[in-house]
SEPAMAR-550728 format. One record per atom (N, C-alpha, C): residue in one letter; x, y, z. Coordinates in steps of 0.05 Angstrom, whole numbers, plus 5000, padded with zeros to 4 digits. Each point is the difference from the previous one (the first is absolute). Layout:
// SEPAMAR-550728
AXYZ ...
***
This chain:
// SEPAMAR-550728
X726177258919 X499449894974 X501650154978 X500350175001 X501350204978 X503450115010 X501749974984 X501550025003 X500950364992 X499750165021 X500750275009 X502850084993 X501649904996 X503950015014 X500550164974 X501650165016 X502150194989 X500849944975 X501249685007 X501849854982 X497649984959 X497150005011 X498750064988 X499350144983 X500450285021 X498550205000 X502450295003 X501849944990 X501850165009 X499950335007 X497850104980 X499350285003 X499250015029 X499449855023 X499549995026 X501550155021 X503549914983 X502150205015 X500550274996 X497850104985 X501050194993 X497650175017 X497949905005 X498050235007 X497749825001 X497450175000 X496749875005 X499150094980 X499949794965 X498650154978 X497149885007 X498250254991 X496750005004 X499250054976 X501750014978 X499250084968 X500149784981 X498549775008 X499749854973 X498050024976 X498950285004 X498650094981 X500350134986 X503250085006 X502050194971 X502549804991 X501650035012 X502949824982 X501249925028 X499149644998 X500849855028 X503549954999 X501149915016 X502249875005 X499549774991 X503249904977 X498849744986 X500349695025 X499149824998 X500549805015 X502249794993 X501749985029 X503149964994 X499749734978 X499249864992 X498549684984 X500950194975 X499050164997 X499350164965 X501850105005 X502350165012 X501550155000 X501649784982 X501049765020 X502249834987 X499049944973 X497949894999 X499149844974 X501250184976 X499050265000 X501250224983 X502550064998 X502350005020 X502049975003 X501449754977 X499549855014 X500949694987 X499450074964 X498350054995 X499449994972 X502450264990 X499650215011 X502050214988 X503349965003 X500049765007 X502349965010 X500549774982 X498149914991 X501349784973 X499950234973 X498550125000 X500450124983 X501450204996 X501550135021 X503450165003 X502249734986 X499749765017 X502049794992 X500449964971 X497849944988 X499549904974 X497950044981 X498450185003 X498650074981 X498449744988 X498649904980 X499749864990 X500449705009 X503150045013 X500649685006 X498549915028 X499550245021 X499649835026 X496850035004 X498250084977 X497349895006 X498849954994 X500449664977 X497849875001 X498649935021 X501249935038 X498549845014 X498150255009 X499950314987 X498150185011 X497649994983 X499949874979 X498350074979 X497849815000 X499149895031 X498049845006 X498350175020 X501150285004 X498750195012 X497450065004 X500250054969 X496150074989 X498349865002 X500649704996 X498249865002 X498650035026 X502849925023 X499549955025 X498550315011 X500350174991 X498150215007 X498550074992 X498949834974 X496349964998 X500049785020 X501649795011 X498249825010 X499150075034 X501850165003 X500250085028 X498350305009 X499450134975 X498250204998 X497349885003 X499549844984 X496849824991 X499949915026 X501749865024 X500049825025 X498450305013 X501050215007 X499050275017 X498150104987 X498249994976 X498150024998 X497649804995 X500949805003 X498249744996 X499550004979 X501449984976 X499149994970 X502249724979 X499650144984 X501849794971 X503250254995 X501949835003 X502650114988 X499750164975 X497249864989 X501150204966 X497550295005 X499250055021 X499150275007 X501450195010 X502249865001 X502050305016 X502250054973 X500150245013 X502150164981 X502150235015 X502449954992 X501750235013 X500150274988 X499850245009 X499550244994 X502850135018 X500150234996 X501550275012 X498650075029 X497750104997 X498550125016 X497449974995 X498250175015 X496649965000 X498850184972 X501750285000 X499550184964 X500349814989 X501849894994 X501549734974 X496449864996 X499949865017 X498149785002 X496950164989 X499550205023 X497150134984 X500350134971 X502150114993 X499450054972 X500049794982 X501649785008 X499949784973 X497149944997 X498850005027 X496549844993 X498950194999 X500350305002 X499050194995 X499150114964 X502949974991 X501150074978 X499049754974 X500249685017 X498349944978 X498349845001 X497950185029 X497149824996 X498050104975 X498249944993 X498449944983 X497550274997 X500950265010 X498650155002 X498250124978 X498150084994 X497650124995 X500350294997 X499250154974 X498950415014 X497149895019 X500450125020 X497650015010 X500149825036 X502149864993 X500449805027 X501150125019 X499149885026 X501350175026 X500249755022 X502650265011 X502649875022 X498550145029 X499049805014 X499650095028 X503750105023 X499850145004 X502450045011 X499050115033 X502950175017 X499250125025 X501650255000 X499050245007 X501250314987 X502249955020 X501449775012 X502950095019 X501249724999 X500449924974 X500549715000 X503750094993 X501449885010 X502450064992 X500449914968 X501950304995 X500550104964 X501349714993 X500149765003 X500849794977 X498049884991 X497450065031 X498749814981 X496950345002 X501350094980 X497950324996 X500750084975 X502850035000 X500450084973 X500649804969 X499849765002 X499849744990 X497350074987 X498050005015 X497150014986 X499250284994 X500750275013 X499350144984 X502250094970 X501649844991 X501150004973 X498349884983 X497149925012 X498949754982 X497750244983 X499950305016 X498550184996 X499950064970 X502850004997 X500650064964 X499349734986 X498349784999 X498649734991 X496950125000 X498850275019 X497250115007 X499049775023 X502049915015 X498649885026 X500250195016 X498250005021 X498750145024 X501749935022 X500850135016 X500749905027 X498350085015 X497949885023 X498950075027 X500949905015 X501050275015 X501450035025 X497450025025 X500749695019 X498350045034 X502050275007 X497750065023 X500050295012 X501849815029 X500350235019 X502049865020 X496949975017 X500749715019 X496750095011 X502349895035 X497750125020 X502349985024 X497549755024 X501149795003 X498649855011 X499950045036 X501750165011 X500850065009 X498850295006 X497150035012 X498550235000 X500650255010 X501749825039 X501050255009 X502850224994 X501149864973 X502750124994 X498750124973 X497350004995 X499950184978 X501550244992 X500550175022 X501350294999 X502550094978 X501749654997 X502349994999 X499550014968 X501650164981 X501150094966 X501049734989 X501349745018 X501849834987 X498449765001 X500849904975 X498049744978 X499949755029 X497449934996 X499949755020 X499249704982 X498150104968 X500049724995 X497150094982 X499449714985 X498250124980 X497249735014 X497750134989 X498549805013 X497849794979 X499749825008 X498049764981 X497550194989 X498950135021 X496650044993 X501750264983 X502150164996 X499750234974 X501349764973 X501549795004 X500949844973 X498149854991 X497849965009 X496949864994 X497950154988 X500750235005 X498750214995 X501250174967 X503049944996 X501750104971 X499949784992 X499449834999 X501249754977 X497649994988 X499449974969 X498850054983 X499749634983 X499550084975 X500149824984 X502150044987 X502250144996 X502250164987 X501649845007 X500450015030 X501649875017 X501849755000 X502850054986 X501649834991 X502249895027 X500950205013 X501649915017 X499350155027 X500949925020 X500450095032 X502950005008 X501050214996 X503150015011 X500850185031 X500449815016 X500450075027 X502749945008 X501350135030 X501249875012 X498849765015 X501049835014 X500249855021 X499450135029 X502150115001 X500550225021 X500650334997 X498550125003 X500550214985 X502950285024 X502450034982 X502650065011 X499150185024 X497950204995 X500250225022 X498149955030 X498149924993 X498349885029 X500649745008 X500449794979 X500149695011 X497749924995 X497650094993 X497649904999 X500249794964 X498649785015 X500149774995 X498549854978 X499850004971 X497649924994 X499149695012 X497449914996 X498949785009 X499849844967 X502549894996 X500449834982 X497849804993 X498649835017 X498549784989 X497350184992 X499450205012 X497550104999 X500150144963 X502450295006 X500350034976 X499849824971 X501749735004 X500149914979 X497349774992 X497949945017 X498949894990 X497650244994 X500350215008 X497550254990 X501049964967 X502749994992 X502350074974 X498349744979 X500349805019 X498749784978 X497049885003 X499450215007 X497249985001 X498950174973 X502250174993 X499350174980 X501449974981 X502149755001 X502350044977 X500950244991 X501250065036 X501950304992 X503349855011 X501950044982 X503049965008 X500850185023 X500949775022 X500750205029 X503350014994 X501050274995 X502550015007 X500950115024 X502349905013 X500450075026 X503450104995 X500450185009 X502750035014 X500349975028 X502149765000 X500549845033 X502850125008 X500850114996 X502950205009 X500450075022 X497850065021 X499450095025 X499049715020 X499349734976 X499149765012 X501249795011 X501549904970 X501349804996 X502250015024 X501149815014 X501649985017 X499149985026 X497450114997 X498250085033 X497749915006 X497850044975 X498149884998 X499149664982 X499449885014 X498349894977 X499450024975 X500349984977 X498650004976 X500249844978 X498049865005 X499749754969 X497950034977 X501350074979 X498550194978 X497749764994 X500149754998 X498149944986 X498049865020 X500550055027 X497149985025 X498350134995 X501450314992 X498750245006 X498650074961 X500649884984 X498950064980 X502850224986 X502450125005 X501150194994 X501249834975 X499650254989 X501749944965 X502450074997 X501950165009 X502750135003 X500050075028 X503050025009 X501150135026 X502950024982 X499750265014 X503250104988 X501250035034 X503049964999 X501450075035 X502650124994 X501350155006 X503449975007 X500549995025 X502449914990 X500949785022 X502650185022 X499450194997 X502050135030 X498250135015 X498049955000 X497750045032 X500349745018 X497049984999 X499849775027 X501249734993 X501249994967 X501049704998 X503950095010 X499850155005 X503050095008 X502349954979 X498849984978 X502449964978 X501650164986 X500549914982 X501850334977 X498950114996 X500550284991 X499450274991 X499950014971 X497949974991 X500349954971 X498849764983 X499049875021 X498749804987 X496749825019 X498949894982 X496749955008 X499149714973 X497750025018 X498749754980 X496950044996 X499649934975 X497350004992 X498849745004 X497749975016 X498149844993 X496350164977 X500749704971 X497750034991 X498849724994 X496949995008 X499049854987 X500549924973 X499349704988 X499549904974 X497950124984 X498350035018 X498050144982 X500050274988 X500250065025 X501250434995 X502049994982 X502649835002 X502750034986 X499049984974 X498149754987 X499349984972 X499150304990 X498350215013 X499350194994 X501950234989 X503050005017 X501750204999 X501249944975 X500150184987 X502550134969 X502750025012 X501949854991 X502950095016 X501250294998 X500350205003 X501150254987 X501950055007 X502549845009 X502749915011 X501349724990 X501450034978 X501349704984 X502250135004 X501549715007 X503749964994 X501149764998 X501549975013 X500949614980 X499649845030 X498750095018 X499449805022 X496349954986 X498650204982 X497449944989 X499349764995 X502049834978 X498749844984 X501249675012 X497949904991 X499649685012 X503249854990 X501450104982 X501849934981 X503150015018 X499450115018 X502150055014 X502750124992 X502249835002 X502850094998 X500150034973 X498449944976 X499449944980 X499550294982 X503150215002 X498850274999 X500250064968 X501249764982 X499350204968 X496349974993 X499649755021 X496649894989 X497650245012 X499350224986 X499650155003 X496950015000 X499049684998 X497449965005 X498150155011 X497450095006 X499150135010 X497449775020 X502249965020 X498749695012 X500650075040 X498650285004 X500150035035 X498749835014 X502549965018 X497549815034 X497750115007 X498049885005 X497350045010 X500449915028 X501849915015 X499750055025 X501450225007 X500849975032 X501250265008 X503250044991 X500149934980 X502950124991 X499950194975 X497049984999 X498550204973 X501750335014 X500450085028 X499150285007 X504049935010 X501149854996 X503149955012 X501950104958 X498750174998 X501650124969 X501949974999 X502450005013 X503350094997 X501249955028 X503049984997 X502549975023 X497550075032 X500649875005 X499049985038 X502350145014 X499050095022 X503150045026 X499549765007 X501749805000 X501349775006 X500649995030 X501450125011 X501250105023 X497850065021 X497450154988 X497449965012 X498749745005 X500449964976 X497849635006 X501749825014 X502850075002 X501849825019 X498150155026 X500750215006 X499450145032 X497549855007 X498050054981 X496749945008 X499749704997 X501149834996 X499949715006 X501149925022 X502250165018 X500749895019 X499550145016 X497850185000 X498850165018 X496849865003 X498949874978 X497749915003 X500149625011 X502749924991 X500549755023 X500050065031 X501950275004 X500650045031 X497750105013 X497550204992 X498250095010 X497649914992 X499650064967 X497249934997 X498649814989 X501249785003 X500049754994 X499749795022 X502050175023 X499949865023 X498350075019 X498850205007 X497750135015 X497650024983 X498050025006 X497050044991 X500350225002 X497850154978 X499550185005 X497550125008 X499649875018 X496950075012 X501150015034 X502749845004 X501649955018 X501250325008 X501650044970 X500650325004 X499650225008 X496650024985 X498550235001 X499249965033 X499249815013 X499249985031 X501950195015 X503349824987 X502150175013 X500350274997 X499950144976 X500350335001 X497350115015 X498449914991 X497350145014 X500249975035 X501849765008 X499950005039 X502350165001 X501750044986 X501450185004 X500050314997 X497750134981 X499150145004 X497650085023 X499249815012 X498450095022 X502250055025 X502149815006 X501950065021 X501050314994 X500150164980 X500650244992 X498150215013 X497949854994 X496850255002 X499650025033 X501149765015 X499849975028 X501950165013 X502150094987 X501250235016 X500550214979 X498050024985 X500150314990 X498950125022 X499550344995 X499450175024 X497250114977 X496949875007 X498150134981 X498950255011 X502150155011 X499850394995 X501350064996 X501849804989 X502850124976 X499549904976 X498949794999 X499049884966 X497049844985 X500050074986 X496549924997 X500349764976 X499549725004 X500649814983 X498149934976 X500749964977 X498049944987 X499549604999 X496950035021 X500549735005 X497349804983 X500249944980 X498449884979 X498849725011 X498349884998 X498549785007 X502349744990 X500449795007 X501049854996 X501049944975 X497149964975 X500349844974 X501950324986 X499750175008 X501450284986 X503250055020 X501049835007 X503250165012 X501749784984 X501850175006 X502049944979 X503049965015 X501949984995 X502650005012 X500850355002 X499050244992 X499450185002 X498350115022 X501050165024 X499050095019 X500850325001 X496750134988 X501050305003 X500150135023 X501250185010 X499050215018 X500550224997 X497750195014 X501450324988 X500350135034 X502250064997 X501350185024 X497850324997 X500150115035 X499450225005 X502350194996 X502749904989 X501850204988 X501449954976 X501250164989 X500949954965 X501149684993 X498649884985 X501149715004 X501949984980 X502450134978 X501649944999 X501950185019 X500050155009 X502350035025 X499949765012 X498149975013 X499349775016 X501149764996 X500149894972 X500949764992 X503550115001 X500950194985 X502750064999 X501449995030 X498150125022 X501349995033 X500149745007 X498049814989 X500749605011 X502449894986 X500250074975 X501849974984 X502850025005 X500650205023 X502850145009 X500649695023 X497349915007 X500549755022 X499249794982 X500950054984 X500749634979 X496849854993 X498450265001 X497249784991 X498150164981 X500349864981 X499650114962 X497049904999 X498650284998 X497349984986 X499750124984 X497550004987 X499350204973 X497150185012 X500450264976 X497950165004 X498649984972 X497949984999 X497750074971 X498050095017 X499850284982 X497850265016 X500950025027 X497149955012 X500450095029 X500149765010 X500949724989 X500649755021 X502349995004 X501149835024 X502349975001 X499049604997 X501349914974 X500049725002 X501349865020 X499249775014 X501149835013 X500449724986 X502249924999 X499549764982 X502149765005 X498849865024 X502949885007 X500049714987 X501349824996 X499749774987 X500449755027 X499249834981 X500049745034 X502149925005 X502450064995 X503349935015 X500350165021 X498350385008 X500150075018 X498649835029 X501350095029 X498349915024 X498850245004 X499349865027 X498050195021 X501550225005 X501550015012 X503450145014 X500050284986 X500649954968 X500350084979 X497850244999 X497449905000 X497050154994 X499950215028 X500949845014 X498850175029 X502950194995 X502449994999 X502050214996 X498650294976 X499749804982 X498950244981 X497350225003 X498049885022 X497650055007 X501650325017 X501349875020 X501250095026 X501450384982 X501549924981 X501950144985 X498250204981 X498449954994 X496850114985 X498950225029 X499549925019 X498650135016 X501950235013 X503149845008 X502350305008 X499650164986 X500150024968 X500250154979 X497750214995 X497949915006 X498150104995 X499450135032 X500550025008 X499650135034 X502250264994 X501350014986 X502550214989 X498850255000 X501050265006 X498450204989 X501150064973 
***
């Protein structure tokens, strides 16, 4: 069903990447698309792209298709920082209001809300809680839990800002659960999907979510440098813009009319010049992959592919962190019985790229890998670690 090939997937020839949870190899679709565009614009500047300047549209419409929403909820951003501070910076805060957070949430979406400190909002930070009883022993973050965020959320309680997937364990929030606890209380769920999008499932307005911020050179395999916001209508009416430029106002090309007349949909948070060259890549990366595969289709795939991995690990060489179903992620940790970045650097010398955070060594393969592939890298994991 899925089209695997090289011709694809070209980073294939080069080695076995297992890191789509740091900076993937882009997909050959986005490679060209980006190509083609910088290449009218070497030619001619100005003259060779009007036929590009139907871009944006088509990537709200093709954004809104992968999250099951409306075109005028999406918005193009830089990255996942970009995105949390704009709704960070101008939600509607209170002295006195407080940000549920998680003390190991990755710094884009950490340091966004505690800037909101100097406004006299509160941040509470969940404690790491380990679901996972018999690996208590272990120093490195496994995940934050419902019964301590039921337990902090107050009447104060303005927002919930989580990952999706959180970068260092993989542990998973439970999206529908979270978000209807959120609107049960009319608290705004913000999510950073950075670690999601591409792999998991996620449709913000099933689950009740008010924002998802993503960039797009993880699991969506795109450029480096660029991402998309999804916000609700409702949430968006709440946000203050604190980013204007001449993409702001409803007035368009119309730059002496200096009106003070911004979009209220998602082009409110699209301020100024776009990378172009990006929204070329990510449109013909979201026709070739995620447009054309499900993504419920996906996530089956990385996750059987992560079990073909776990089936020839050696478990007295590695101890997996293996999360209940509704909590895994395209993220598969494990921590080696020896230094796990040596460890990762000695697989590395045999062409197969993982990452270390703390004491995991991420596994993170995406669904264009096979079996072949998993069982090589399993095999190559266990030589290494048998090393004195």
């Amino acid at each position: 069903m899925f089209d695997k090939s090289e011709k694809a997937f070209p980073a294939k020839k080069n080695g076995l990447f297992l890191a789509h949870c740091a900076i993937s190899p882009m997909q050959q679709q986005a490679k060209e698309a980006a190509q083609g565009f910088l290449e009218a614009m070497a030619d001619g500047g100005i003259r060779g792209l009007p036929p590009y300047f139907k871009l944006l549209p088509r990537f709200h419409q093709k954004c809104a298709r992968l999250f099951r929403t409306d075109s005028t909820n999406i918005s193009s951003i830089h990255n996942t920082a970009e995105g949390m501070c704009l709704i960070a910076n101008g939600y509607p805060f209170q002295p006195g209001d407080e940000i549920i957070s998680y003390i190991h949430e990755f710094p884009s979406n950490h340091y966004p809300w505690r800037l909101q400190e100097k406004r006299g909002v509160k941040v509470v930070l969940l404690g790491d809680h380990d679901p996972l009883g018999s690996l208590s022993g272990t120093l490195s973050p496994r995940g934050w839990s419902m019964e301590e965020l039921e337990m902090k959320v107050s009447s104060k309680t303005r927002i919930i800002a989580l990952s999706h997937v959180q970068f260092t364990s993989g542990y998973t929030a439970d999206l529908k659960k979270l978000g209807l606890f959120c609107k049960e209380r009319n608290i705004d769920l913000v999510i950073d999907g950075a670690q999601s999008v591409g792999c998991l499932p996620l449709y913000p307005e099933e689950y009740n979510v008010a924002a998802v911020a993503v960039s797009s050179w993880k699991w969506l395999m795109g450029p480096f440098g660029a991402g998309l916001l999804y916000t609700s209508a409702e949430f968006r009416d709440k946000i203050e813009v604190t980013m204007v430029g001449s993409a702001s106002m409803q007035q368009g090309l119309e730059y002496l009319d200096h009106t003070w007349n911004p979009h209220v949909d998602g082009r409110k948070f699209e301020y100024s010049t776009l990378s172009w060259e990006h929204l070329a890549a990510l449109n013909g990366l979201l026709d070739a992959v995620f447009l054309r595969y499900s993504m419920e289709d996906i996530r089956m795939e990385v996750l059987r592919l992560q079990d073909v991995f776990l089936r020839y690990l050696d478990p007295d060489l590695f101890v997996p962190l293996l999360f209940p179903d509704v909590h895994r992620s395209g993220i598969l940790a494990i921590i080696p019985k020896m230094n796990a970045q040596k460890l990762v650097e000695n697989v590395g010398q045999r062409g197969i790229v993982a990452t270390v955070r703390s004491e995991y060594i991420r596994i993170a393969p995406h669904f264009y890998l096979g079996d072949e592939d998993m069982k090589r890298a399993a095999e190559c994991f266990n030589r290494e670690a048998e090393k004195k």
